[in-house]
Each structure stands twice: as structure tokens, then as C-alpha cells.
N, C-alpha and C positions, 0 to 999 in steps of 0.2 A: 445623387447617383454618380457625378464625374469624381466628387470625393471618394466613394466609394472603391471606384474602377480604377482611379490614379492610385490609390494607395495600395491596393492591390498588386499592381503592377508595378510596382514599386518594391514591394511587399517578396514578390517571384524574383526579382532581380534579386533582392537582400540576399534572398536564399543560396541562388544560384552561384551568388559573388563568392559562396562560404565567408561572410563577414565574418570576423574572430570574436565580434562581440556576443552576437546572435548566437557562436554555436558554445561560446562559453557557458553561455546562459543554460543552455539547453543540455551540455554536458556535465554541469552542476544538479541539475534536475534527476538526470538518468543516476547521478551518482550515488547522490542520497537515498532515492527513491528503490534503487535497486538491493543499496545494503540495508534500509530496514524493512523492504521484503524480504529479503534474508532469512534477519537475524528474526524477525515477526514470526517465520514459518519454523525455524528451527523452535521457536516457543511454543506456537501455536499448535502445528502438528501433533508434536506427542501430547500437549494436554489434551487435543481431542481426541487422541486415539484412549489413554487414560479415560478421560470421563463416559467415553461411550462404551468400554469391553468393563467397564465394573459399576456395580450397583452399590450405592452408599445414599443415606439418609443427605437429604439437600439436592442430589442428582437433579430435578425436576427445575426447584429454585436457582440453583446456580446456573443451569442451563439458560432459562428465562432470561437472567441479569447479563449474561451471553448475551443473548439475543437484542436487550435493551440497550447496550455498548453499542450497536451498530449502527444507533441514529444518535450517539452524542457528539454534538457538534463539535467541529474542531477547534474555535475561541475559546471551548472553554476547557478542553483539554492544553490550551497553550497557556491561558490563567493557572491551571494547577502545574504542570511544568514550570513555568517562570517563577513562581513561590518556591520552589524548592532550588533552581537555579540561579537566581538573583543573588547579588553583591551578600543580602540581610539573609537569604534563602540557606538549606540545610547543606546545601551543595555549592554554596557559593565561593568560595577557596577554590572551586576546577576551574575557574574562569571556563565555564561550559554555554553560557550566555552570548547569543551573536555566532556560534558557531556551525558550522555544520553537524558536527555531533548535537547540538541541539534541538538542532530540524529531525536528525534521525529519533533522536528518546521520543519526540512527542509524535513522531509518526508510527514507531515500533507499536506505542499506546493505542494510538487510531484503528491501526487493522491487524493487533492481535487475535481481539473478539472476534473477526472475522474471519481468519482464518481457521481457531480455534471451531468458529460455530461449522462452518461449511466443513469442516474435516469431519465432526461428529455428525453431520446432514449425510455425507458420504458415505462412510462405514455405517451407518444404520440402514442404507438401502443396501448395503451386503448380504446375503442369505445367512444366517446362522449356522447352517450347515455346514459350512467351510472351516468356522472354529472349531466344535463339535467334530469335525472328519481329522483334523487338526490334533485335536487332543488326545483323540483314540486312535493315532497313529506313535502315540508316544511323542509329538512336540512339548516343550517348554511352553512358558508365557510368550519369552520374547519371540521363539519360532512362530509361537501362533500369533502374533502381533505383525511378524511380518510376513506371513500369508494374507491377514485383511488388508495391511496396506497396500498388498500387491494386487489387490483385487478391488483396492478403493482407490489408485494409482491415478485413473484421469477426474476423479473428483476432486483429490486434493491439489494435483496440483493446478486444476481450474478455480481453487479459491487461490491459490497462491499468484497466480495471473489476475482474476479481478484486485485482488490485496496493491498490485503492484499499479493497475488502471486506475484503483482509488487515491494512491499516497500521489501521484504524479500531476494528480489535477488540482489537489487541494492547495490553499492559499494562505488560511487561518494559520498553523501551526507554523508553515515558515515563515511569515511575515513577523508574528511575533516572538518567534524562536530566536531566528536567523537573521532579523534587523533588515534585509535587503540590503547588505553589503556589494558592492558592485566589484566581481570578478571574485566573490569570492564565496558568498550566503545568496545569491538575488538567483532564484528558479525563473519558469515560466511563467508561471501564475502572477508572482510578485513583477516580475520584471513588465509585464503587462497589466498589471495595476497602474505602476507606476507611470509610465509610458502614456495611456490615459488621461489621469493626473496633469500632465505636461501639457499635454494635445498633443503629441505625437503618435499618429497611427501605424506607420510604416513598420515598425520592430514590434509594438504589439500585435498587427497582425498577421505578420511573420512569423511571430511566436506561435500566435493562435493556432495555424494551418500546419507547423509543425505538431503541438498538443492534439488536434484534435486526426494528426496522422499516426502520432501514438497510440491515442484512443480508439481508432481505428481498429489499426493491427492489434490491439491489445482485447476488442472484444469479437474479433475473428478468430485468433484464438484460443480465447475462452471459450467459446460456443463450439469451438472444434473439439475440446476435452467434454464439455458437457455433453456433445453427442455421443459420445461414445461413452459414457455412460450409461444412457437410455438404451443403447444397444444391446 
């Protein structure tokens, strides 16, 4: 327990001090994480708006396979990115290996499905009525496309907040991605690995209490969109 309580204490000082190394770490993190939220929802979004406002043969299956993306793990999503990003890989000329761009590809991968799925979870609790009122008002496609989104508004961007709670915790995809370059590819996750590793507690669990202060905020206000949803 005085382990504990020392390194803690230790831990609030880190923080306090604003160490440059600590908040590198942690501004690396927010970096990445936020641009393949992004670029994730810029994908994700309109495909679910797409697969949920039309009916086509597969709709059901492809949905499903949706659905199955959202428990693959992130090793082995960073196996299939590194085969095409390595030296031998199809991609291997961007020297895109070790970098932050390569944390982002395999995390963009990770919470596409998801966001995709939760966009088409949202617009299906929409009343049909609104397109329908929509159309026989003389709207387009794309007017009536953005009538549902305006009314599926805190669902999606409540996926696009968990999307962004998920890429920020994960470890797999950067570690293998991103090498844990120090100052340059090393997030929280990995940098706290590592730290571990060492026996060093004090910046692992600095990191820690920072992550799980994002986590935090992050499903505070997820749950604030989701409420208003059910509203």
C-alpha cells in the first residue's frame, strides 16, 4: 500500500509539474485519436446513412458483418495493416510504418464499423414519417437525408464520441503500428506499457489517471447525447 500511495503522490505532482514528457505523451494521443475520429465519421456517417434510407439484396448480411467488426481485435487488425505497410508490404515505398499516420490507418479501420453501425442504430429509431413528410413536400434525396440526420443528430454524434473513447484507450494498433517511438509514435497506452515494463510507476500512473480522466469525460458525454435521444 505505501507503494501504492507514494507513487501516486508522486504521480499528482507529475501532473501538476506539467512535465513536457507526460504531456507530450498525452498530446500525441489526443492527436491521433482525434484525427481518425474524423476521418472514421466522415466514412462512417454517410455509409450508415446510405445503408439504412435503401433497401438492396445483402442489406441484412452486410449489416451483420458490421456488427462482427466491432469485437475484432486490435492485433489483428495491426497484422493486416503492417502486411500491407511493411518494407515487402503493397504500401511499402510511403515509408508509412512507425508512423503516426499508421496508428491513424489502423485505428480509422477499428471504429469505422462502428461508427457506421451506430449511425444506422440511430436513423432506424427515426419515425419514417419524417422522410415520407419529406418527400411529399417535394425534397430531393439529399434534402431528405439531411432531415434524418437532423433528427438522428445526438445519435450520431454519440457514436462518434464512443468511436473517439474507443481509439484513445486502445494499445494493439499503436504499439504495432507506431513502434512507441518516444516523442514522437509513444501514446498513453503504449507509453504505460512500457513504463511497466521498466518498473517505473510514477508516469504510468500519471498517464493512467489522465486516460481514465478522458474516459471519463468522454462517457459523460456520450450518455448526454444518448439521453437525448430517448427523449
Amino acid at each position: 500500500m505505501t507503494l501504492l500511495f507514494d507513487s501516486l503522490k508522486s504521480s499528482f505532482m507529475l501532473i501538476c509539474s506539467l512535465n513536457p514528457e507526460l504531456f507530450n505523451i498525452v498530446g500525441v494521443s489526443i492527436k491521433v485519436s482525434i484525427a481518425s475520429t474524423l476521418i472514421a465519421g466522415l466514412i462512417g456517417i454517410p455509409t450508415g446513412l446510405a445503408i439504412s434510407m435503401r433497401h438492396f439484396r445483402g442489406k441484412r448480411l452486410l449489416i451483420t458483418v458490421l456488427n462482427t467488426m466491432l469485437s475484432i481485435p486490435t492485433v489483428v487488425i495491426g497484422l493486416f495493416v503492417y502486411s500491407f505497410i511493411s518494407r515487402r508490404g503493397i504500401l511499402g515505398p510511403l515509408d508509412l510504418l512507425y508512423t503516426q499516420k499508421a496508428i491513424i490507418i489502423g485505428q480509422i479501420i477499428l471504429i469505422a464499423p462502428i461508427v457506421t453501425t451506430f449511425t444506422i442504430s440511430a436513423i432506424s429509431r427515426i419515425d419514417d414519417r419524417y422522410r415520407k413528410t419529406a418527400l411529399t413536400l417535394g425534397a430531393n434525396s439529399w434534402q431528405t437525408a439531411c432531415v434524418i440526420m437532423r433528427e438522428a443528430r445526438f445519435g450520431i454524434m454519440g457514436a462518434v464520441i464512443l468511436s473517439f473513447g474507443r481509439v484513445i484507450a486502445e494499445v494493439g494498433i499503436s504499439m504495432m503500428l507506431g513502434g512507441n517511438a518516444k516523442g514522437f509514435t509513444r501514446t498513453m497506452t503504449t507509453a504505460m506499457a512500457l513504463e511497466y515494463d521498466k518498473g517505473e510507476f510514477v508516469l504510468s500512473i500519471a498517464l493512467g489517471l489522465i486516460l481514465l480522466l478522458v474516459s471519463f469525460s468522454v462517457n459523460i458525454v456520450f450518455n448526454y447525447f444518448q439521453g437525448r435521444t430517448t427523449n
